[in-house]
PASEBA-1860 file (N, C-alpha, C; in nm, 3 decimals):
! residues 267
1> XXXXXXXX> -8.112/0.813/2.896/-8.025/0.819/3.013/-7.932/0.698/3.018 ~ -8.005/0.570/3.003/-7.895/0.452/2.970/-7.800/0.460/2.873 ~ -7.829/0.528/2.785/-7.797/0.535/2.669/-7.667/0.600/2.686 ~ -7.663/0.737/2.731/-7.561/0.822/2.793/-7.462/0.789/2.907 ~ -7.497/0.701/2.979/-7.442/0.610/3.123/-7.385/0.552/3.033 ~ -7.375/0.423/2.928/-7.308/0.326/2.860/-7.222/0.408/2.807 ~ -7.238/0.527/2.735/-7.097/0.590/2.682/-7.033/0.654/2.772 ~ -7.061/0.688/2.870/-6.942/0.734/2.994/-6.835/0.592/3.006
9> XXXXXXXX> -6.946/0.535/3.049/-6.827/0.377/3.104/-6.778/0.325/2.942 ~ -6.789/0.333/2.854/-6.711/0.308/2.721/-6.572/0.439/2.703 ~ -6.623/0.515/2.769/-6.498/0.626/2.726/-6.431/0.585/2.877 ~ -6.460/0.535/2.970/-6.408/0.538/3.066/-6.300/0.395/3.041 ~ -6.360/0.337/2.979/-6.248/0.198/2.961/-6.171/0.212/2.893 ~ -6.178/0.296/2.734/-6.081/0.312/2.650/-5.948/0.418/2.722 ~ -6.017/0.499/2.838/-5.865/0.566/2.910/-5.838/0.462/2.979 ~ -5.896/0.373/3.051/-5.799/0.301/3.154/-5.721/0.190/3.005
17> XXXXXXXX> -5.754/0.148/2.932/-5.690/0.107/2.824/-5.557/0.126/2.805 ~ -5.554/0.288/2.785/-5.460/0.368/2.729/-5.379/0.357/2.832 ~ -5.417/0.409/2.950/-5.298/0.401/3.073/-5.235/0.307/3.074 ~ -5.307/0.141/3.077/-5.209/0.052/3.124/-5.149/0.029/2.975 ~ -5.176/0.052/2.849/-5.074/0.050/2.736/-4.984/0.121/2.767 ~ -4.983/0.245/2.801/-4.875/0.359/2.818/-4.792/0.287/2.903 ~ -4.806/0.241/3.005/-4.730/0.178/3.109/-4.634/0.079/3.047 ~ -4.696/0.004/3.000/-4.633/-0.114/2.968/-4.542/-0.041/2.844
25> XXXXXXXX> -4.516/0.056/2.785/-4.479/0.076/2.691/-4.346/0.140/2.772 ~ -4.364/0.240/2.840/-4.261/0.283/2.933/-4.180/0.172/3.009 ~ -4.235/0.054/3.022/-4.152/-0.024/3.126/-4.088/-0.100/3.026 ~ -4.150/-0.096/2.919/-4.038/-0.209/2.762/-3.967/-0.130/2.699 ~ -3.974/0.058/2.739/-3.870/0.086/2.730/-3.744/0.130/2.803 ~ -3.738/0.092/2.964/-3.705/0.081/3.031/-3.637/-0.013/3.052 ~ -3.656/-0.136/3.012/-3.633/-0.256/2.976/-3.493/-0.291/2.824 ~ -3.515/-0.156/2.750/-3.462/-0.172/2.630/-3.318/-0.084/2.675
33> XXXXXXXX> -3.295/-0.007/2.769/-3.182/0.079/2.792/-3.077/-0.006/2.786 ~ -3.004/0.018/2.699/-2.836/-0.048/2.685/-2.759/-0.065/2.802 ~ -2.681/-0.149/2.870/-2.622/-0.189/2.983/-2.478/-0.200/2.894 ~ -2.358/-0.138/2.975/-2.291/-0.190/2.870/-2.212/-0.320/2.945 ~ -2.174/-0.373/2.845/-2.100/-0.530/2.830/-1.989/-0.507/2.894 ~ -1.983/-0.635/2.986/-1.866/-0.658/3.050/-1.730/-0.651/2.964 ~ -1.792/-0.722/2.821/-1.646/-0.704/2.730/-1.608/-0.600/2.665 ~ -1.732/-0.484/2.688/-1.661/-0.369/2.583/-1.619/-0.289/2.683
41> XXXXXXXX> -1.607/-0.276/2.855/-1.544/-0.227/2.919/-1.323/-0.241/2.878 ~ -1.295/-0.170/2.905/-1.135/-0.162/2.848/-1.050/-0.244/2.996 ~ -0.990/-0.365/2.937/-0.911/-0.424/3.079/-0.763/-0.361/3.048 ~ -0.700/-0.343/3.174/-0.566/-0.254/3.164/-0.491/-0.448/3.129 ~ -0.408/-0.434/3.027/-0.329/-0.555/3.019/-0.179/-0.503/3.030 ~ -0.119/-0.421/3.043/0.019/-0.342/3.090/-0.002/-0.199/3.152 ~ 0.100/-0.202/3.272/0.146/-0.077/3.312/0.240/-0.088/3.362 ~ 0.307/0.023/3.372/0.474/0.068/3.394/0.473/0.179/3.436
49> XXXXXXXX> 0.605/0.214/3.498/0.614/0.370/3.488/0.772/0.383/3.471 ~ 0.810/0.477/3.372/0.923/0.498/3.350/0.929/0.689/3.278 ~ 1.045/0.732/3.323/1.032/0.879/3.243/1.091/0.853/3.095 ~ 1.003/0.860/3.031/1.007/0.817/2.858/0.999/1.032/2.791 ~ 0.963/1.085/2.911/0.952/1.260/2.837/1.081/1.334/2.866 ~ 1.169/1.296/2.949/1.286/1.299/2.982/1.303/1.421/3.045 ~ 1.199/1.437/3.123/1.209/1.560/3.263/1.269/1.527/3.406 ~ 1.289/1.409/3.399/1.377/1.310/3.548/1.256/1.267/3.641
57> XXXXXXXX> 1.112/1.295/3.570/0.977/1.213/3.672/0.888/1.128/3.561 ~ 0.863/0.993/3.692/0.820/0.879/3.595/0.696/0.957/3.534 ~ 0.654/0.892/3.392/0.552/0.897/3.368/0.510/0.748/3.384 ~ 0.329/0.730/3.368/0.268/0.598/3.362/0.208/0.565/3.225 ~ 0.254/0.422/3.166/0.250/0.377/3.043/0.115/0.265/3.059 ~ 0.052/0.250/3.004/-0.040/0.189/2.990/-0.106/0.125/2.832 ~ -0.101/-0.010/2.882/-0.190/-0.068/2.729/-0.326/-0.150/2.752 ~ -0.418/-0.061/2.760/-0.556/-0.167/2.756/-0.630/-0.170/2.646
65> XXXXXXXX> -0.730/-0.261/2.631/-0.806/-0.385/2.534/-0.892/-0.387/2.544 ~ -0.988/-0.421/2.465/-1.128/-0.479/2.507/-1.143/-0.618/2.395 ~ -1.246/-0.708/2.501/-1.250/-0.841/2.459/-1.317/-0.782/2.285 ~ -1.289/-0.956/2.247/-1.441/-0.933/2.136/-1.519/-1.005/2.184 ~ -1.489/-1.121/2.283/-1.647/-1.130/2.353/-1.569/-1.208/2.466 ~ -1.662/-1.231/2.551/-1.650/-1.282/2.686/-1.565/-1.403/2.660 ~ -1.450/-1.372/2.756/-1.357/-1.515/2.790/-1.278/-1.553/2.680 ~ -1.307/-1.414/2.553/-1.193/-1.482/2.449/-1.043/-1.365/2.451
73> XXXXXXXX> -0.944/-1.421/2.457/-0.852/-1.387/2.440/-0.807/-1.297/2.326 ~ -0.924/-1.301/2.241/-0.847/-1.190/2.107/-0.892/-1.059/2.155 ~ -0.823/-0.931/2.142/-0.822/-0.838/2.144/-0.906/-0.714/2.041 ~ -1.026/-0.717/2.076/-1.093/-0.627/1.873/-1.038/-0.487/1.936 ~ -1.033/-0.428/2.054/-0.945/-0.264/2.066/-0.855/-0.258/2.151 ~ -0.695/-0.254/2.094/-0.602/-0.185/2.199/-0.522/-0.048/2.164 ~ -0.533/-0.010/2.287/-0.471/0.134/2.286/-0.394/0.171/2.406 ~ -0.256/0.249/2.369/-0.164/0.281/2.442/-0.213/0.404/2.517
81> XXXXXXXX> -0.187/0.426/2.637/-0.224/0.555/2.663/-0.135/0.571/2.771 ~ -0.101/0.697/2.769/0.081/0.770/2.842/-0.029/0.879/2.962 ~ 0.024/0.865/3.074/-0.025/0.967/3.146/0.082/1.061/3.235 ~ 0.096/1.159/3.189/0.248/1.218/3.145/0.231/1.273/3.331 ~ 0.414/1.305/3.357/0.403/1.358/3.431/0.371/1.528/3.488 ~ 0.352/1.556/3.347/0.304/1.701/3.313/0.160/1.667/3.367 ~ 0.087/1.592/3.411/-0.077/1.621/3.466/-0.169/1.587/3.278 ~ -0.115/1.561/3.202/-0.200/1.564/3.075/-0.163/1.387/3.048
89> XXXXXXXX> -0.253/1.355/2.955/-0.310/1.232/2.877/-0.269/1.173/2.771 ~ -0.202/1.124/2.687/-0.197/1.080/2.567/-0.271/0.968/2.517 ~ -0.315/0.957/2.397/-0.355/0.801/2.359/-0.292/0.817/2.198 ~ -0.295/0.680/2.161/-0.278/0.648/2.058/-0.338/0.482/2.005 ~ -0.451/0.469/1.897/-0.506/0.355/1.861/-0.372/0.238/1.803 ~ -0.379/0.134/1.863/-0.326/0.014/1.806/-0.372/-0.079/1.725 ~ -0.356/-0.195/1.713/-0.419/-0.289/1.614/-0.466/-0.398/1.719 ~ -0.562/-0.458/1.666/-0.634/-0.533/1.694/-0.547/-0.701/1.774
97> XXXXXXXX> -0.579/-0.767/1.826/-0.465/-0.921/1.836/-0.437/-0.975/1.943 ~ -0.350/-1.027/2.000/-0.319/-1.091/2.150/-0.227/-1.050/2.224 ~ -0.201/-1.056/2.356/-0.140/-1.032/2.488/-0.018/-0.938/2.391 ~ -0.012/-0.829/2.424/0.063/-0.706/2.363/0.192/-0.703/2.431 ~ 0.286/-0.696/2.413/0.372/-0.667/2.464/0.508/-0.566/2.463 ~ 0.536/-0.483/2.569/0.617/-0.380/2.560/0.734/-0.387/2.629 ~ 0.805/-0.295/2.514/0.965/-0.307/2.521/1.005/-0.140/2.583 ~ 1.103/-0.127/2.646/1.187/0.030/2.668/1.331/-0.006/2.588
105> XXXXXXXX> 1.297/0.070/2.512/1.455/0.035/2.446/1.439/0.188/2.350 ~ 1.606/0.216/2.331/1.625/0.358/2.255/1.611/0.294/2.090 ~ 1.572/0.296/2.021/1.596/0.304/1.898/1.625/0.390/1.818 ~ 1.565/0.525/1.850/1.612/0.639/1.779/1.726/0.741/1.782 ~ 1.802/0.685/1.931/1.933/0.694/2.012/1.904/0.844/2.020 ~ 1.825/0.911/2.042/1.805/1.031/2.153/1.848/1.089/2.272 ~ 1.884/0.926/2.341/1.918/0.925/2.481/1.766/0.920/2.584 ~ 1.650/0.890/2.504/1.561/0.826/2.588/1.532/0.695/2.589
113> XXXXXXXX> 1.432/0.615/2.634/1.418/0.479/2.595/1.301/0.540/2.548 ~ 1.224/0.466/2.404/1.144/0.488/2.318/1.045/0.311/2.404 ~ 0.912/0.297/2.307/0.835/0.221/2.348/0.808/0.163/2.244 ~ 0.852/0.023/2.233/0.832/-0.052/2.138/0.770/-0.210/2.155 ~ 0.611/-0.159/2.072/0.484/-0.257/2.132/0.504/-0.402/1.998 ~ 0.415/-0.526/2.058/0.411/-0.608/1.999/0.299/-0.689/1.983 ~ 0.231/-0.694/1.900/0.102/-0.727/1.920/0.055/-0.892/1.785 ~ 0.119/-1.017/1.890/0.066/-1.120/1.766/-0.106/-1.105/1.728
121> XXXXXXXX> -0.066/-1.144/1.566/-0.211/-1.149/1.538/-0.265/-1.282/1.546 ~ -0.205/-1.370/1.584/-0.285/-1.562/1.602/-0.324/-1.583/1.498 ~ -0.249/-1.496/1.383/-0.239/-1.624/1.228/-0.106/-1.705/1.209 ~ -0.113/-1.772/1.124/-0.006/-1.886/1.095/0.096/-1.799/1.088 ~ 0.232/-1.940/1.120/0.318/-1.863/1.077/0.373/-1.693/1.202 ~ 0.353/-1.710/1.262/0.347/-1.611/1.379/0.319/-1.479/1.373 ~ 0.307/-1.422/1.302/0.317/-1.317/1.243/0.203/-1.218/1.372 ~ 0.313/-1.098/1.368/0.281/-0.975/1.502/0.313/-0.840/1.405
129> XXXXXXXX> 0.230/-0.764/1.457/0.239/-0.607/1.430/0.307/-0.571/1.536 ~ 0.386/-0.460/1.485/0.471/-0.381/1.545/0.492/-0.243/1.539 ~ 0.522/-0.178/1.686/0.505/-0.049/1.673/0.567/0.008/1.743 ~ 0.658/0.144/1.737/0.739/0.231/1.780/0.708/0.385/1.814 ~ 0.679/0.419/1.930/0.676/0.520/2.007/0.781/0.585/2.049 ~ 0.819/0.697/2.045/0.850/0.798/2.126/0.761/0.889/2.214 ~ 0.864/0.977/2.325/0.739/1.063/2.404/0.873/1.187/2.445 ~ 0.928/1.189/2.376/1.031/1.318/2.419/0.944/1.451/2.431
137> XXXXXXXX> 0.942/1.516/2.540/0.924/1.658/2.537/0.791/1.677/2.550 ~ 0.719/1.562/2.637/0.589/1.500/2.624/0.496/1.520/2.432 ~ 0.582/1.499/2.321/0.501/1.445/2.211/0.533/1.363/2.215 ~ 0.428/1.254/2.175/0.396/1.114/2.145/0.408/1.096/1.960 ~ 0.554/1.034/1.905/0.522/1.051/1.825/0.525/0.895/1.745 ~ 0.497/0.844/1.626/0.492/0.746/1.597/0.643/0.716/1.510 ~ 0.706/0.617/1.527/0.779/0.618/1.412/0.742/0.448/1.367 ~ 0.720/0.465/1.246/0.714/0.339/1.174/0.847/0.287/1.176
145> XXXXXXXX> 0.797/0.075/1.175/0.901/0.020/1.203/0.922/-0.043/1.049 ~ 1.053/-0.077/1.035/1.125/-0.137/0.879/1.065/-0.211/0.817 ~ 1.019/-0.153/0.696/0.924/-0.246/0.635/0.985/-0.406/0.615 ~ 0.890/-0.460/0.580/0.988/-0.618/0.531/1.046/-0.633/0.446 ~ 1.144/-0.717/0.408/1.203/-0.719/0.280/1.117/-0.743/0.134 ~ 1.192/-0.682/0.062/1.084/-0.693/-0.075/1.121/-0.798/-0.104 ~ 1.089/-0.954/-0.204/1.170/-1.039/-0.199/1.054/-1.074/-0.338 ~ 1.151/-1.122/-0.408/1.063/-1.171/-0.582/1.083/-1.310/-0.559
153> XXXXXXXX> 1.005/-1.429/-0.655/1.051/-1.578/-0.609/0.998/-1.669/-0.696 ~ 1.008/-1.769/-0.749/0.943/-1.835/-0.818/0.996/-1.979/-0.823 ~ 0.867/-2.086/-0.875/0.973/-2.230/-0.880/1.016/-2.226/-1.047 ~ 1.077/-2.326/-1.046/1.135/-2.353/-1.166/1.156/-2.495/-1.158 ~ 1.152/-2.531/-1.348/1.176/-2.653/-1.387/1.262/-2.768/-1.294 ~ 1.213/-2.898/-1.247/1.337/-2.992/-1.217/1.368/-2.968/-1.038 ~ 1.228/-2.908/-0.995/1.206/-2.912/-0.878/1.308/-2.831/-0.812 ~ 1.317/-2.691/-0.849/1.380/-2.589/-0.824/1.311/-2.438/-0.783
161> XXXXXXXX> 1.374/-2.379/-0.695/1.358/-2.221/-0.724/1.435/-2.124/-0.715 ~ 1.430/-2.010/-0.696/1.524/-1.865/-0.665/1.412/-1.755/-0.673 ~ 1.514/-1.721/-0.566/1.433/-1.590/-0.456/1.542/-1.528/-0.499 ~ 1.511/-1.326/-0.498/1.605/-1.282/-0.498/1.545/-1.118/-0.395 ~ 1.636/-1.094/-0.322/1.600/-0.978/-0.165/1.632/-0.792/-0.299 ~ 1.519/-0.770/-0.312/1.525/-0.691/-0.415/1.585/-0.536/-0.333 ~ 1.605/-0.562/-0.217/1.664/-0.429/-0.142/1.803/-0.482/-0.171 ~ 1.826/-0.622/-0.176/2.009/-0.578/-0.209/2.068/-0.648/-0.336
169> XXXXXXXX> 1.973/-0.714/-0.429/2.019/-0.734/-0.586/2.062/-0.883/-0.540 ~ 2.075/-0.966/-0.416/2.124/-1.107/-0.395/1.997/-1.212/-0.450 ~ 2.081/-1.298/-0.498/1.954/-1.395/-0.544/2.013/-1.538/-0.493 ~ 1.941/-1.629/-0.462/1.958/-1.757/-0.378/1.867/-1.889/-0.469 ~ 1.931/-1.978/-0.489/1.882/-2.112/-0.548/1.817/-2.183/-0.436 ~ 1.681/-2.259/-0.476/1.645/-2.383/-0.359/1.676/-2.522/-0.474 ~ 1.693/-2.611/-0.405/1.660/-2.731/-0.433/1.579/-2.815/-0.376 ~ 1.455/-2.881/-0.416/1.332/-2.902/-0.396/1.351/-3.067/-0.400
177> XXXXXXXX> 1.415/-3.070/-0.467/1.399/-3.286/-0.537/1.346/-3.322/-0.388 ~ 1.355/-3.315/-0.250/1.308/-3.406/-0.212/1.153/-3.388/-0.138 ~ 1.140/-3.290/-0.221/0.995/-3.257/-0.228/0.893/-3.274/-0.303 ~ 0.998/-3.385/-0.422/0.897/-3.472/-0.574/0.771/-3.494/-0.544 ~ 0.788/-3.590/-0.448/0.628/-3.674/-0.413/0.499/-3.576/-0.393 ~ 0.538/-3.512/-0.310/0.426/-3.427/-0.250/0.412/-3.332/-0.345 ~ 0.484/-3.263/-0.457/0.500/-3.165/-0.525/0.393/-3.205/-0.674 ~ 0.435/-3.306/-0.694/0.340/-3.441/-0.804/0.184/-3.445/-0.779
185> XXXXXXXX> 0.186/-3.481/-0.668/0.068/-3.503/-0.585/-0.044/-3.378/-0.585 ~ 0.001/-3.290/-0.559/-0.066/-3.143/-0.583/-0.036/-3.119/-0.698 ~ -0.011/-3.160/-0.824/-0.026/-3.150/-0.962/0.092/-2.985/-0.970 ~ 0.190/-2.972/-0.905/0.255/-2.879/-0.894/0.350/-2.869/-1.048 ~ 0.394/-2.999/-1.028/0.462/-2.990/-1.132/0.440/-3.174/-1.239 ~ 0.476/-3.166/-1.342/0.454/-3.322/-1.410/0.605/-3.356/-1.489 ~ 0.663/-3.482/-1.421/0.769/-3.487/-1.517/0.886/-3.425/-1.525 ~ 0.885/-3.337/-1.385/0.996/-3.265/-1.377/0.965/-3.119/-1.399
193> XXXXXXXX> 0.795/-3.118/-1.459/0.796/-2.954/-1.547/0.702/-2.882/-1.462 ~ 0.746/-2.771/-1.428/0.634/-2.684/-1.400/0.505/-2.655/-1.473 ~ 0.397/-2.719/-1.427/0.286/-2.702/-1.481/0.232/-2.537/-1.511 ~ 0.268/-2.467/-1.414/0.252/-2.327/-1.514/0.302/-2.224/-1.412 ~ 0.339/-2.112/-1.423/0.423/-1.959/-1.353/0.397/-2.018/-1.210 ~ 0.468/-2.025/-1.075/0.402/-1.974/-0.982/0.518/-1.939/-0.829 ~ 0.480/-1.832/-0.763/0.605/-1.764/-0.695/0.582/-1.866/-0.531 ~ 0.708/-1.830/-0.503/0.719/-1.891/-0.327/0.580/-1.794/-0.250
201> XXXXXXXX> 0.559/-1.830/-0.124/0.534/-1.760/-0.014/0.615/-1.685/0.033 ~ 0.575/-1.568/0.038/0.678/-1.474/0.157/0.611/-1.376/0.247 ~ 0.625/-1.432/0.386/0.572/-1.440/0.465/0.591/-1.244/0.501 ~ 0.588/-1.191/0.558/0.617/-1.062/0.629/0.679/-1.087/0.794 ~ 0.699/-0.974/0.823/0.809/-1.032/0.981/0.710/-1.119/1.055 ~ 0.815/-1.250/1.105/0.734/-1.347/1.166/0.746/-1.280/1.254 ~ 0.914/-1.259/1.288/0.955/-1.206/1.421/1.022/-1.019/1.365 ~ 1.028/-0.996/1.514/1.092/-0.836/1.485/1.121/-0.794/1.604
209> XXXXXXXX> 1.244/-0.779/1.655/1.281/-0.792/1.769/1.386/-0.674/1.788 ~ 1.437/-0.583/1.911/1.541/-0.559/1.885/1.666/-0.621/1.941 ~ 1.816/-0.567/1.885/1.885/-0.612/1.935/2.043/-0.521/1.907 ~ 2.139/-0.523/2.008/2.228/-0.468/1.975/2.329/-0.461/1.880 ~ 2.312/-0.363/1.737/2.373/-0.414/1.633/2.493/-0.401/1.652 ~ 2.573/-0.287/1.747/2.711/-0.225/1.817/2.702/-0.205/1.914 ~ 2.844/-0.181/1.960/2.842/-0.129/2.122/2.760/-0.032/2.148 ~ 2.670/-0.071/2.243/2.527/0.038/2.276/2.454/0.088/2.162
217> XXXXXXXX> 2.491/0.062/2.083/2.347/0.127/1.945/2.243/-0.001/1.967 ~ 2.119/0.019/1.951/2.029/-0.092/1.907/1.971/-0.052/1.792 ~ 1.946/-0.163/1.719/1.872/-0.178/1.592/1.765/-0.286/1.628 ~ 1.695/-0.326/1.555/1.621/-0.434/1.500/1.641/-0.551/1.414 ~ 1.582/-0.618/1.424/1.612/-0.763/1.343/1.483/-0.853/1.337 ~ 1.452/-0.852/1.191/1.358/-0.938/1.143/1.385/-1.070/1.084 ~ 1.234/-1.123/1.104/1.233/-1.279/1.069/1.123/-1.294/0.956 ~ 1.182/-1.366/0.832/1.044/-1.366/0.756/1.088/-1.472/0.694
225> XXXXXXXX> 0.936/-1.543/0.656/0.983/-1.705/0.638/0.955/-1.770/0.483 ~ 0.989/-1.825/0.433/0.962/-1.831/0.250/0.920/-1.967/0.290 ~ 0.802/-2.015/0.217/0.729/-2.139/0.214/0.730/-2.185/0.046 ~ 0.721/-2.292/0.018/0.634/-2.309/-0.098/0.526/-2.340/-0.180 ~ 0.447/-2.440/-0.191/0.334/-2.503/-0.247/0.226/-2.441/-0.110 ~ 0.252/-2.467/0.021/0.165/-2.397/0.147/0.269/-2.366/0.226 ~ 0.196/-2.307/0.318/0.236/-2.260/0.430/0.299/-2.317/0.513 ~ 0.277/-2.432/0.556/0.376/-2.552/0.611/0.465/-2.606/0.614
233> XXXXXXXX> 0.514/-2.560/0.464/0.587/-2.643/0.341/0.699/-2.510/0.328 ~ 0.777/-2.509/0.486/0.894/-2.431/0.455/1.017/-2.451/0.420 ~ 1.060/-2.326/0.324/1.170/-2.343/0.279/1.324/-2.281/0.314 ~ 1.266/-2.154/0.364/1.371/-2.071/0.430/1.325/-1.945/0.525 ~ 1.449/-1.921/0.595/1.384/-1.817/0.663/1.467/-1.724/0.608 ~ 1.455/-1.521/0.594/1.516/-1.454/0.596/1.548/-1.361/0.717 ~ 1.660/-1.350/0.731/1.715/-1.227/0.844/1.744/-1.105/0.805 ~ 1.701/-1.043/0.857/1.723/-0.816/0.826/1.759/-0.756/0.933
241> XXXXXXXX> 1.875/-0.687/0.954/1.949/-0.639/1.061/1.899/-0.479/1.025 ~ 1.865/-0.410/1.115/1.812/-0.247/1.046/1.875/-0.162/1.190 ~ 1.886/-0.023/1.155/1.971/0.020/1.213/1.858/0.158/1.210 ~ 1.776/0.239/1.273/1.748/0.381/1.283/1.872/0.490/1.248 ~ 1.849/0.583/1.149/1.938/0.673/1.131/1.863/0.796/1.116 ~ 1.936/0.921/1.105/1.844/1.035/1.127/1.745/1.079/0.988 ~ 1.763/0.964/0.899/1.672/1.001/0.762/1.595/0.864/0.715 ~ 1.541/0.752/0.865/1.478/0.632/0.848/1.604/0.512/0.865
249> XXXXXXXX> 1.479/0.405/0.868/1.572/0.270/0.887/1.680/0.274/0.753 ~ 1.799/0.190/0.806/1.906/0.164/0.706/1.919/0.037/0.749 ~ 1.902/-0.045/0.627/1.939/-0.226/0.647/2.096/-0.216/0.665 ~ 2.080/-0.292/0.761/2.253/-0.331/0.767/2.302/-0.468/0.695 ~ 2.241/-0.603/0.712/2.284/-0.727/0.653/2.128/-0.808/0.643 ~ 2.184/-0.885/0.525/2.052/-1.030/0.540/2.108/-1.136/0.542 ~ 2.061/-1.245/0.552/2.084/-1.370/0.585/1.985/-1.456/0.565 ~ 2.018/-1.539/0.429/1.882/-1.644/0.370/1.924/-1.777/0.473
257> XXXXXXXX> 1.831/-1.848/0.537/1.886/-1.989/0.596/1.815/-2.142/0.576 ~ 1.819/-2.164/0.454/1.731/-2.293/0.429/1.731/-2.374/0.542 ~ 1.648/-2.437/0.526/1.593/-2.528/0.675/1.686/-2.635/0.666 ~ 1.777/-2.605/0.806/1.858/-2.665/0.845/2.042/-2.687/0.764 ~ 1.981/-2.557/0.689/2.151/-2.574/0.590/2.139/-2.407/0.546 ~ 2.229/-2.346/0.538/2.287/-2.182/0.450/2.207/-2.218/0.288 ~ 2.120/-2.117/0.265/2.097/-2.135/0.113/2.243/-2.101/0.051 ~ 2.200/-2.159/-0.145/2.317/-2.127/-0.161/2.290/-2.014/-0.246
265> XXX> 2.405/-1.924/-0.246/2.334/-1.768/-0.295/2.415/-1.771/-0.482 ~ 2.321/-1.749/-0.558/2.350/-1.750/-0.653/2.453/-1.642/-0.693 ~ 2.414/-1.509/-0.662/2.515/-1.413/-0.686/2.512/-1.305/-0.642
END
């Protein structure tokens, strides 16, 4: 009879066991439910309203972000999103970067204003992505903006170089001499000689802006910057005047500008 009494209260402890395990297992997983983060919530960082679908009622333009973490200013998701005056939604993913900024300007000369975003990435050298929207007829469509100039470059013997803008066959001389010391110093060159092959920096659009290339047409205009030995160590900037036409961008002019003087253009 004792015998039988001791295994009741032994089976009786291994359930109360089990219960308060079960419990505690439910409340650590209760405990484990994802909350989401203040930073992966989306902050609105622009809105507007302008009729960009060209029915004569505003639509609302919007660009929000989400942190990559609390209190930092870089941007890991932004996205445009159009909330048409048709009652429907648009989005479209952007790139990643800082305080975005939007333009109304026609570029594609439609006779609407198109939406043209700007998004620095906070690397050297300034350098921003850029991007061009339309919304005629409520489609949202993308048009890519002018690539950068292609540009070939190299130093040469006697503390020299030449760049040449391979979209228009122009080629431009630097003169370096008063860049001996420092050029020596980094084993760049010995004696006057190039120690072995090596090309400029060329940066991609620092800047990209638009601006009126004619009466009422707008185009664009880029900035891209040629360095040499580093990044610091600039040598020129280039200018690209681009113009939208109905079969893509068409460069209109460039303009090499050594720091603080006109390069001189070889030919």
């Amino acid at each position: 009879m004792k015998k039988e009494f001791g295994l009741v209260l032994l089976a009786l402890f291994f359930l109360s066991l089990n219960a308060i395990t079960g419990a505690y297992a439910v409340e650590g997983d209760r405990n484990q439910i994802p909350v989401e983060s203040p930073v992966e919530k989306p902050m609105n960082l622009v809105k507007e309203e302008m009729d960009i679908s060209g029915d004569g009622k505003a639509d609302i333009i919007e660009i929000n972000g989400i942190q990559f973490e609390e209190d930092s200013s870089y941007l890991k998701e932004i996205n445009l999103v159009i909330k048409g005056s048709n009652g429907e939604t648009y989005t479209a993913e952007l790139d990643s970067g800082f305080d975005p900024e939007l333009k109304f300007v026609d570029l594609n000369h439609d006779g609407l204003v198109d939406l043209y975003i700007t998004i620095p990435t906070g690397s050297s050298g300034g350098i921003a992505n850029h991007f061009l929207y339309t919304f005629k007829d409520f489609t949202l469509t993308n048009i890519a903006v002018p690539d950068p100039l292609m540009i070939t470059s190299e130093f040469q013997d006697g503390y020299k170089a030449v760049m040449t803008i391979d979209n228009t066959g122009q080629s431009y001389d630097f003169n370096l001499i008063n860049r001996k010391e420092d050029y020596d110093q980094l084993g760049l060159y010995l004696n006057g000689k190039l120690n072995e092959p090596r090309e400029l920096m060329v940066d991609p659009y620092g800047s990209l802006k638009p601006i009126l290339v004619k009466d009422g047409v707008y185009g664009l205009k880029g900035i891209q910057q040629i360095s040499g030995a580093y990044h610091a160590d600039g040598i020129a900037f280039v200018e690209s005047k681009w113009v939208y036409e109905e079969n893509g961008w068409k460069l209109l002019d460039t303009k090499v500008i050594e720091r603080n003087k006109k390069a001189k253009k070889k030919r």
